[in-house]
C-alpha positions, 0 to 999 in steps of 0.5 A: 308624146299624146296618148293617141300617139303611144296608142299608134305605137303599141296597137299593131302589137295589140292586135297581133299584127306585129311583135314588140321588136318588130314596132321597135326596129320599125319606130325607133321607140325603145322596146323598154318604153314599148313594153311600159306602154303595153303594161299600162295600157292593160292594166287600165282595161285599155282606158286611153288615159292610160298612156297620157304623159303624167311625167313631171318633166313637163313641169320641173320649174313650175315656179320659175322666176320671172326677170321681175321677180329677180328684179325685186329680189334685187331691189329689196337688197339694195333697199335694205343692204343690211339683211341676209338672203333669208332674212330678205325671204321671210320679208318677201313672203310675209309681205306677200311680195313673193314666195322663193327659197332663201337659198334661190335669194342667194342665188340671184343676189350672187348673180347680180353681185350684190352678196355682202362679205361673211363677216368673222366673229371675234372667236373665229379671229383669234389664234 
């Protein structure tokens, strides 16, 4: 929702013409978002800005993987099968292919059935 939008919302309540309850039976907007909007909106002086959405929400997978950077992440296993997830990370980033989690390298690496077997030390063999 736009600033001017939140602005329309609250503005029969700023110029008294309506009460916070009347503008939430009215617009369905719940009164606590009503009233968030309201101690913004004051705080600021009335600076419009205020009710911009500055939410991250909107931006909660800034750096979500393309199929190619899947794709290279794959192709990197299956060029070099005897690295780890994190190994093949570091590589990537060092290389300056790309920047990702070695856990998000697990990840597509288990998606694509390209994860290798844990492979049991001596130690955890015996007895």
């Amino acid at each position: 929702m736009h600033a001017l939008q939140r602005y329309e919302i609250i503005r029969p309540i700023l110029k008294d013409e309506k009460t916070p309850k009347q503008v939430n039976e009215e617009t369905s907007v719940p009164l606590s978002t009503i009233y968030h909007y309201l101690k913004l909106f004051r705080q600021s002086g009335g600076d419009m800005k205020s009710l911009e959405d500055k939410s991250h929400a909107v931006h909660s997978h800034p750096k979500r993987l393309t199929r190619e950077d899947k794709d290279k992440v794959a192709q990197y296993k299956l060029q070099h099968s005897h690295l780890s997830s994190r190994q093949i990370t570091e590589v990537l980033a060092q290389e300056g292919i790309l920047q990702v989690h070695d856990r998000t390298v697990s990840n597509i690496l288990r998606e694509r059935g390209l994860t290798t077997p844990f492979l049991r030390t001596w130690t955890s063999m015996k007895g």
